[in-house]
C-alpha positions as CSV (number, residue, x, y, z in Angstrom):
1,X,45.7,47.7,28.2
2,X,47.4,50.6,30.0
3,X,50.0,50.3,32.6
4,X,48.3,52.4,35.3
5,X,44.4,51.4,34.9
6,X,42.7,47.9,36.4
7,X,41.4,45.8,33.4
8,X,38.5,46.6,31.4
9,X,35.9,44.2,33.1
10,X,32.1,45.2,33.3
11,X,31.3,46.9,36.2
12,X,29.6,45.0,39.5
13,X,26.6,47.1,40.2
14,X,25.5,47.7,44.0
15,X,23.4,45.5,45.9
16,X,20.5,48.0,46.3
17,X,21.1,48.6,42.3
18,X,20.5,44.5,41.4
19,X,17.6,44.8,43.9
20,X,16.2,47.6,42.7
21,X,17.2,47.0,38.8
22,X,18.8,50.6,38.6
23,X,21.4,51.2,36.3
24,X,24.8,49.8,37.6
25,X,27.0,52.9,38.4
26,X,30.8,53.9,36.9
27,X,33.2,51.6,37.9
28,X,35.9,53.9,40.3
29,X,39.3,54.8,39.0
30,X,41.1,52.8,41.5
31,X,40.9,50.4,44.1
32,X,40.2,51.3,47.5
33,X,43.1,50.2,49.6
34,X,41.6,50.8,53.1
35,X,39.2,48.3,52.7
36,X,40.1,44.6,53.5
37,X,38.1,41.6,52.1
38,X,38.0,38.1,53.5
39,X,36.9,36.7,50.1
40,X,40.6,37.1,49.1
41,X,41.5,34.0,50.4
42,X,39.7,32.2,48.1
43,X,42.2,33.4,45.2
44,X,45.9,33.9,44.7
45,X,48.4,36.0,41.7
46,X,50.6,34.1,39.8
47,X,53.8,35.6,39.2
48,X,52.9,36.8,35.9
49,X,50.4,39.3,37.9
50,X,47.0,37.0,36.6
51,X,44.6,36.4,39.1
52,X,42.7,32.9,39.9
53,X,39.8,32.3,41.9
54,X,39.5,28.7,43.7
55,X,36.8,26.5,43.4
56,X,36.8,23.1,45.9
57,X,38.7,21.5,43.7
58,X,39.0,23.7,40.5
59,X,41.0,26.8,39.8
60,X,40.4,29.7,37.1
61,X,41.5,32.9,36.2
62,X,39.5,35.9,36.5
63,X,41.9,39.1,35.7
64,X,44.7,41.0,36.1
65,X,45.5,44.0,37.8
66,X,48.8,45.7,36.1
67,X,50.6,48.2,38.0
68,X,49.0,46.3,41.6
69,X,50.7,44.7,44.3
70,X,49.8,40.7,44.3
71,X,47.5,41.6,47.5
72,X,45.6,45.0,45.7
73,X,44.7,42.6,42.6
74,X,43.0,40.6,44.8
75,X,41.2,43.2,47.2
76,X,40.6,44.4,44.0
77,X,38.4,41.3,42.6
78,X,37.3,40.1,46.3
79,X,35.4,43.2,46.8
80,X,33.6,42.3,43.4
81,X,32.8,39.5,45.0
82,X,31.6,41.1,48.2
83,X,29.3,43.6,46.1
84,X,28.0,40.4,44.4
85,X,27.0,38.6,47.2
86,X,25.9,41.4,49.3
87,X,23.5,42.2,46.1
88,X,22.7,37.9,46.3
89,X,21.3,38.0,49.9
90,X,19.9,41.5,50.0
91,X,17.7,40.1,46.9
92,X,17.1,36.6,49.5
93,X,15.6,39.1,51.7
94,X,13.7,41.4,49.7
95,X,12.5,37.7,48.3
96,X,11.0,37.2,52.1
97,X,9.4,40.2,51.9
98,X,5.3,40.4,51.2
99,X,5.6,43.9,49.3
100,X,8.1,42.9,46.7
101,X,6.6,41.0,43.8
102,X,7.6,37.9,42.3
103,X,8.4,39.8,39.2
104,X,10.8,42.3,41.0
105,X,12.6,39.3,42.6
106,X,13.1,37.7,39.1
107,X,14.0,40.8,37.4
108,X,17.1,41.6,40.1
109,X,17.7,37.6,39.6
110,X,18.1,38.0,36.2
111,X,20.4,40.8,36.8
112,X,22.3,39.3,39.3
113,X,23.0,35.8,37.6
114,X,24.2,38.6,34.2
115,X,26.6,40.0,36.8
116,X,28.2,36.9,37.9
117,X,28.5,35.4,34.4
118,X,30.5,38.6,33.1
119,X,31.9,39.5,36.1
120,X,35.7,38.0,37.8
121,X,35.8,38.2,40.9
122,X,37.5,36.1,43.9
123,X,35.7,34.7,46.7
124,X,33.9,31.6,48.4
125,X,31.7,30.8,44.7
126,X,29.7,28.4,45.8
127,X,28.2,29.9,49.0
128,X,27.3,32.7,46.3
129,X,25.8,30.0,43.9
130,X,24.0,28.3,46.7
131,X,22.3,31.9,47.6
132,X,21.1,31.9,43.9
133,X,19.9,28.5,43.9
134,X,18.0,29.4,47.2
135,X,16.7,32.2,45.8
136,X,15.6,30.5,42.8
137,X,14.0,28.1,44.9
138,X,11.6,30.7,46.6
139,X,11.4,32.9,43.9
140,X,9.1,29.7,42.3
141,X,7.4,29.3,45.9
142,X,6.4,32.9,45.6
143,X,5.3,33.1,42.4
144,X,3.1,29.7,43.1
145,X,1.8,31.7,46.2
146,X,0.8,35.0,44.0
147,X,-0.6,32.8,41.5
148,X,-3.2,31.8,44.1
149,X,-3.4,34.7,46.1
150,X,-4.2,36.0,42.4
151,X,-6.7,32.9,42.2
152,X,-8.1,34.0,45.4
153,X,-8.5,37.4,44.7
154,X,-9.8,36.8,41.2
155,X,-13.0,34.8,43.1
156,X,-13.5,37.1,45.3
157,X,-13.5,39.9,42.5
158,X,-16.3,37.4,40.5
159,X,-18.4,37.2,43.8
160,X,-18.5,40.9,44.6
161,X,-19.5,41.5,40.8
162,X,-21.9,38.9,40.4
163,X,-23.5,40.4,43.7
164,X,-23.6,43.8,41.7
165,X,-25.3,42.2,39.0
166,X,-27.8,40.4,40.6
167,X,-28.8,43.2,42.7
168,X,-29.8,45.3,38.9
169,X,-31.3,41.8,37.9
170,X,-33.6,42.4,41.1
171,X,-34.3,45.7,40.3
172,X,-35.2,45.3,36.5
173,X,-37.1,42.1,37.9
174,X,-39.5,44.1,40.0
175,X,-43.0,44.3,38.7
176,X,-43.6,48.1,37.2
177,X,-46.9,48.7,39.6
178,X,-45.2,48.1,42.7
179,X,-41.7,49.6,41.5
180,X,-40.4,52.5,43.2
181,X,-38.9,54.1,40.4
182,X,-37.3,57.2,41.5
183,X,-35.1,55.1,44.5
184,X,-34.8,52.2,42.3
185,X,-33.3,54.5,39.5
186,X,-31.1,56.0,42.1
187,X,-30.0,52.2,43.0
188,X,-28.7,51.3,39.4
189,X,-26.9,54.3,39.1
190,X,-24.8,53.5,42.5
191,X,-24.7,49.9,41.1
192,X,-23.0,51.3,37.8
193,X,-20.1,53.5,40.1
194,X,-19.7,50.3,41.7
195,X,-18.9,47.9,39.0
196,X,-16.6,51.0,37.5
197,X,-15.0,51.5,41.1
198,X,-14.4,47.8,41.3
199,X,-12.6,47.3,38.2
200,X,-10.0,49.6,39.0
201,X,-9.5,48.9,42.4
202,X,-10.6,44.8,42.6
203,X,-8.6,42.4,40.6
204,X,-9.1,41.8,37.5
205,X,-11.1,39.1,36.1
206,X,-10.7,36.6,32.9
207,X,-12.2,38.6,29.6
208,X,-15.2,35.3,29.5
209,X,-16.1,36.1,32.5
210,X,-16.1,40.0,32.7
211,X,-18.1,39.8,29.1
212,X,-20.6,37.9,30.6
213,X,-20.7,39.7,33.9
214,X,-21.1,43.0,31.9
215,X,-23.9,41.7,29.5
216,X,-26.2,40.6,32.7
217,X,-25.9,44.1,33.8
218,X,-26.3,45.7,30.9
219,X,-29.0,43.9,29.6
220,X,-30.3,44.3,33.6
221,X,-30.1,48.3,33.2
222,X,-31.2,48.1,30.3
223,X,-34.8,46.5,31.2
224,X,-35.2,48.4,34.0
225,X,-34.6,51.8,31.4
226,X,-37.1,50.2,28.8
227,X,-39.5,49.0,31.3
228,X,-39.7,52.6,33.3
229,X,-40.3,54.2,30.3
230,X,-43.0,51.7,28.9
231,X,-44.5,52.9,32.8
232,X,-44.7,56.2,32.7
233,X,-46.0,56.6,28.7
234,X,-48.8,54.3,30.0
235,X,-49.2,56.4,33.2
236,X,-49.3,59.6,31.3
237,X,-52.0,57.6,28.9
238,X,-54.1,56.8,32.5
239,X,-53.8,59.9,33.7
240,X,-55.0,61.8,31.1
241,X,-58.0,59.1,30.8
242,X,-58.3,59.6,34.8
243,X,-58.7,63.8,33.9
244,X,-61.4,63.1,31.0
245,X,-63.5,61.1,33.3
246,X,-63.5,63.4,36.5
247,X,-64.1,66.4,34.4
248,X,-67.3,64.4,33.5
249,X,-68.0,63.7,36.6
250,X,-67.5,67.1,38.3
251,X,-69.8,68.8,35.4
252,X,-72.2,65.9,37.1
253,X,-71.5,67.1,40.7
254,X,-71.9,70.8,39.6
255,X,-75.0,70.4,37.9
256,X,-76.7,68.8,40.9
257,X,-75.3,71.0,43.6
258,X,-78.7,73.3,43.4
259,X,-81.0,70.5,43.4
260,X,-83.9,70.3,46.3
261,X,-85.0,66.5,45.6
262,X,-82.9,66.1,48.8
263,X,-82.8,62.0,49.0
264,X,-82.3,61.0,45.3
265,X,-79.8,63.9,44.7
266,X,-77.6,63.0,48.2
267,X,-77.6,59.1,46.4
268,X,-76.5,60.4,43.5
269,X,-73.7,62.2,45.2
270,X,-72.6,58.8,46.8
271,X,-72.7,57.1,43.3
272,X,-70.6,60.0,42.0
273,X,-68.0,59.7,45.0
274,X,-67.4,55.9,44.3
275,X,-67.6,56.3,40.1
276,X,-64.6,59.1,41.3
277,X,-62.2,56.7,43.5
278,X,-62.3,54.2,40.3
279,X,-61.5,56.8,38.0
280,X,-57.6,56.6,38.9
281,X,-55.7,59.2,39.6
282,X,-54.5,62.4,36.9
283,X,-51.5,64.8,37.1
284,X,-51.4,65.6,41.0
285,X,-52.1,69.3,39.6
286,X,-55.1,68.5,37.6
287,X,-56.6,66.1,40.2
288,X,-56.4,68.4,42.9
289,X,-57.8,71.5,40.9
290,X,-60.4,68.9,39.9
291,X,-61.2,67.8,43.3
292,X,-61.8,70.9,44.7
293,X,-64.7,71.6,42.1
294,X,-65.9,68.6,42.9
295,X,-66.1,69.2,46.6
296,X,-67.2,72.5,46.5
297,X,-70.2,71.0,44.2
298,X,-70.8,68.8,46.5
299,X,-70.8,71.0,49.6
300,X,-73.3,73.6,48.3
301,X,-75.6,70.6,47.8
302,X,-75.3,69.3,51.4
303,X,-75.5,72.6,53.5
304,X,-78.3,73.2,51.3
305,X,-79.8,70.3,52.5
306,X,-78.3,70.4,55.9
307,X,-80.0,74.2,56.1
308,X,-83.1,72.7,55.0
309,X,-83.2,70.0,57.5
310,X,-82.9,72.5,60.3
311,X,-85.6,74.4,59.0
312,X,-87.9,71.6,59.0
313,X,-86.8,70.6,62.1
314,X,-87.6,73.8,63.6
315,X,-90.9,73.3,62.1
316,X,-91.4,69.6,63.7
317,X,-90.4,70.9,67.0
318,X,-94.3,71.0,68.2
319,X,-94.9,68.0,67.1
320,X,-92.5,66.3,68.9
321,X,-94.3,67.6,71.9
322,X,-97.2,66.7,70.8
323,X,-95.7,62.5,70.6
324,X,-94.1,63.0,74.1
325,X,-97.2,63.6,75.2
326,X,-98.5,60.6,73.7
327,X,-96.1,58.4,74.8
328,X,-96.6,59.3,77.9
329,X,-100.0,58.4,78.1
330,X,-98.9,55.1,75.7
331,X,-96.7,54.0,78.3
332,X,-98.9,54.2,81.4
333,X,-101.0,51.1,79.7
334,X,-98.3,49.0,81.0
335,X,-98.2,46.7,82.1
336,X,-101.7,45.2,80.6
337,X,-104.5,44.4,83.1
338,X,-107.2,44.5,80.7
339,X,-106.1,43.7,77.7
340,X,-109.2,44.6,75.1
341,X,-109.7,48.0,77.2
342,X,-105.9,48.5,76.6
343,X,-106.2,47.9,72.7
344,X,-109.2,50.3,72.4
345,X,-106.8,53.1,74.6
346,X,-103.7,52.4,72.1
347,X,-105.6,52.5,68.7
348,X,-106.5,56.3,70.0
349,X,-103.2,57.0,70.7
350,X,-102.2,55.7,67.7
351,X,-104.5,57.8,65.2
352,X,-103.5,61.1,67.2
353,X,-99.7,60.0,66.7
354,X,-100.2,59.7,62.6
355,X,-102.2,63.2,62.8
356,X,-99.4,64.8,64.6
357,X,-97.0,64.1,61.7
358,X,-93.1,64.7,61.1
359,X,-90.8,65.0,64.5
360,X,-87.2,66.6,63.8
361,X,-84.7,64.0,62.6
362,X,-82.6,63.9,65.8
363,X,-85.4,62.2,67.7
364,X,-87.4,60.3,65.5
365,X,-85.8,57.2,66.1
366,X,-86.2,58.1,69.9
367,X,-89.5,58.5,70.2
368,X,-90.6,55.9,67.2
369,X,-88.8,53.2,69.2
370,X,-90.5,54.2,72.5
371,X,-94.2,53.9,70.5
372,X,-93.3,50.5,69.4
373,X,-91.9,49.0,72.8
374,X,-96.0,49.8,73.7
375,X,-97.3,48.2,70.2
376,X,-95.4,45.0,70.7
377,X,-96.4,44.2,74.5
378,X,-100.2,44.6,73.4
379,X,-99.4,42.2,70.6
380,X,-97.3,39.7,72.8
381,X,-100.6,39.9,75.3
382,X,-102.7,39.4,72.5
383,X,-101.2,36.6,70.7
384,X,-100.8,34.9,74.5
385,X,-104.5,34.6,74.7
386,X,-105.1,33.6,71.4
387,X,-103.0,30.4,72.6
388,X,-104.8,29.9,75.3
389,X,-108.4,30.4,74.3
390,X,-107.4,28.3,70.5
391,X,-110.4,25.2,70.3
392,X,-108.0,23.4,68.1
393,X,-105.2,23.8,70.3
394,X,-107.2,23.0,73.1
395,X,-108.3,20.1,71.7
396,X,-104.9,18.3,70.7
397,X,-104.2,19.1,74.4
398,X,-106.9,16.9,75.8
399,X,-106.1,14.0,73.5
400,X,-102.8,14.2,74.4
401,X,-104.0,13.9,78.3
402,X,-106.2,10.8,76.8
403,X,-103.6,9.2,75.4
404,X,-101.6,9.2,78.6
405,X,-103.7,8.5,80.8
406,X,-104.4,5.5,79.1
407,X,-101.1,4.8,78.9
408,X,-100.8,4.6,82.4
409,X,-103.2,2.6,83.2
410,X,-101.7,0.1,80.9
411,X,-98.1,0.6,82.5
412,X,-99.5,-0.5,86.1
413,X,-101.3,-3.1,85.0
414,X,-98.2,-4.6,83.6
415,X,-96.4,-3.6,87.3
416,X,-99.1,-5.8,88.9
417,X,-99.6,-8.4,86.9
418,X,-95.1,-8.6,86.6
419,X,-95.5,-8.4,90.7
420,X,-98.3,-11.2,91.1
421,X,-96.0,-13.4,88.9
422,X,-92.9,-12.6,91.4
423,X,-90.9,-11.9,88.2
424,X,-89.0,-8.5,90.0
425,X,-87.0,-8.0,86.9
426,X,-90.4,-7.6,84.5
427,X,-91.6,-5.7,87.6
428,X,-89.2,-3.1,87.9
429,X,-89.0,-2.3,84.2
430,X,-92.6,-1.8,83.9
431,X,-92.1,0.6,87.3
432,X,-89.7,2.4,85.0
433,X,-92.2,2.2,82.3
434,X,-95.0,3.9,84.4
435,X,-92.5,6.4,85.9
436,X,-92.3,8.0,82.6
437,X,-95.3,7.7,81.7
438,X,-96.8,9.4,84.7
439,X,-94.3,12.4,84.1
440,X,-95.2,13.2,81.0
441,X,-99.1,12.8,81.8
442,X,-98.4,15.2,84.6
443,X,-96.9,17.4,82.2
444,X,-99.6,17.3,79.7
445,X,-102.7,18.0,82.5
446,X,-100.3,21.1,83.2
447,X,-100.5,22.0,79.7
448,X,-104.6,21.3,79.4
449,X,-105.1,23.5,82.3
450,X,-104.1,26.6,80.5
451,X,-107.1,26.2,78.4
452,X,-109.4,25.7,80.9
453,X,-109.0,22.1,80.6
């Protein structure tokens, strides 16, 4: 050992470098004088120049310092100490602190505890041994806290991807016809960013359950992949059928558009329209070029027919004049005073009517409706004195009247004799009796004298 250097002890690295675990730096060439430690009352030199650290009870020696005054030596190992324990309770903070991992606090431990197992130094030993032991103490609190903050976070990470995956399960659940496939495809592709996006950012899960996680999805996109494609080949299939069957149909359409046999040919039209909404749909280009043949077939036919109609309207014009007329003397009938002289007057008026034929469409239903108002009052009037004038009718009538009379005459009989007796409870129900009975006997006279009764 030379004369003029301190002993050849390792190094005491810096508090920020244990709490940090950076690489200790150089030890310096000498002691700094100016500086004055407390710690060095917990040591003394022997005369020999050794140093000893004190313990409660316990003494041991730490070092030497040739060349040193008694009270350098021990500057010299009390600011070890000091650079020990300031590196013990900056780690006790950083230990306190929510950003510094468990892992960080047990590497500068580990560090630390290296330090003072190869390092002499002299100060108060087991205020620095109680600062590990504290340390060590929270360094398990913490790491039970991260373990279920971990937990925690692991759950939550579970519950966020199982939403994910039930969400694609949804989608590859729907049921093809009512899918919307362009959104939905948009969905599962988000879905997929998400699960990626979450694994780096959210905390990992346990391998079981990502694996299983990941084959719901999968299998999920997967479905929905298979199942879209199984829906459109079978669309394309349906539309092309859809194309064959309206080509059929406007070849019908086409065919018919120049055809006079106006009523059977606008039927057939309708038949066409409804055989055309349940032949699906084709390729929007197809079944719009389609449907304009179609429609244009289709309107040829009807201003055909619409021109037509106006033509034979123009036609029917007089005779519409002709019926007003008609109705107008039809209408003056009412209401009947002589009802066989008002039959003879309506069956003339009803032969000129059929020889003046066809009105215009427009007012057929006018005019037709006017006709029968006068039709159906001479019936009414008619079947009115059939009732009356009826012999059989007539004749049910007066039995009717028979019988109640009779009746009648039975029911105050029964009042006398009840009243003779002085039995007034027999006497007024046969009252009651007769009241009824004289009612409906008026009733029935009424009746009889609509015959002539």
């Amino acid at each position: 050992m030379s004369e003029d250097q301190p002993p050849a002890r390792p190094a005491v690295p810096s508090p920020a470098a244990l709490a940090g675990r950076v690489a200790p730096r150089p030890p310096a060439a000498a002691p700094a004088p100016e500086t004055h430690s407390e710690s060095a009352r917990f040591g003394r030199v022997d005369d020999e120049g050794r140093v000893f650290v004190t313990s409660g009870d316990t003494e041991q020696e730490v070092g030497s310092y040739p060349g040193a005054t008694p009270e350098e030596a021990l500057q010299y190992f009390a600011r070890k100490y000091d650079e020990l324990a300031a590196s013990a309770e900056l780690l006790e903070t950083r230990l306190a602190t929510p950003e510094v991992s468990a892992k960080e606090v047990a590497d500068g431990l580990k560090t630390l505890k290296d330090h003072i197992a190869t390092t002499g130094v002299v100060g108060d030993l087991p205020a620095l041994h109680a600062t590990v032991e504290r340390v060590e103490t929270g360094l398990q609190a913490k790491r039970a806290a991260e373990s279920e903050q971990r937990q925690a976070a692991r759950a939550a990470a579970s519950t966020e991807r199982e939403a994910i995956v039930a969400e694609a399960e949804k989608i590859a659940g729907q049921p093809p016809a009512s899918t919307q496939w362009k959104q939905s495809g948009e969905r599962m592709r988000t879905l997929l960013q998400d699960w990626k996006n979450h694994q780096r950012s959210a905390a990992k899960l346990d391998k079981p359950t990502e694996a299983a996680l990941w084959q719901r999805f999968s299998h999920a996109r997967n479905s929905f992949d298979k199942n879209r494609r199984a829906w459109f080949a079978e669309l394309e299939t349906t539309r092309a059928d859809a194309k064959q069957a309206k080509q059929r149909l406007v070849a019908e359409a086409e065919a018919l558009s120049r055809s006079t046999d106006w009523g059977p040919t606008a039927r057939a039209y309708k038949q066409l329209m409804d055989r055309w909404r349940q032949a699906g749909r084709a390729q929007r280009q197809d079944d719009d070029a389609l449907w304009e043949r179609f429609r244009a077939a289709q309107d040829a036919f009807f201003t055909a027919k619409d021109a037509a109609a106006a033509a034979e309207d123009e036609e029917f014009r007089g005779n519409l004049a002709v019926k007003e007329e008609l109705l107008v003397e039809a209408e003056a009938l009412l209401p009947i005073q002589d009802l066989e002289a008002t039959k003879t007057t309506l069956r003339g008026i009803q032969e000129r009517w059929d020889e003046a034929g066809k009105v215009p469409r427009g007012d057929m239903e006018r005019v037709e409706k006017r006709i029968r108002r006068v039709e159906t009052a001479v019936r009414e009037a008619e079947d009115a004195k059939w009732s009356r004038t009826n012999p059989e009718v007539a004749a049910r009538a007066q039995s009717m009247v028979d019988q109640l009379e009779a009746s009648v005459a039975k029911a105050e009989g029964e009042v006398a004799k009840a009243e003779a007796a002085g039995d007034e409870k027999r006497a007024r129900t046969a009252r009651e009796r007769l009241a009824a009975q004289q009612q409906w006997l008026d009733q029935a006279r009424a009746g009889l004298s609509e015959f002539g009764g």
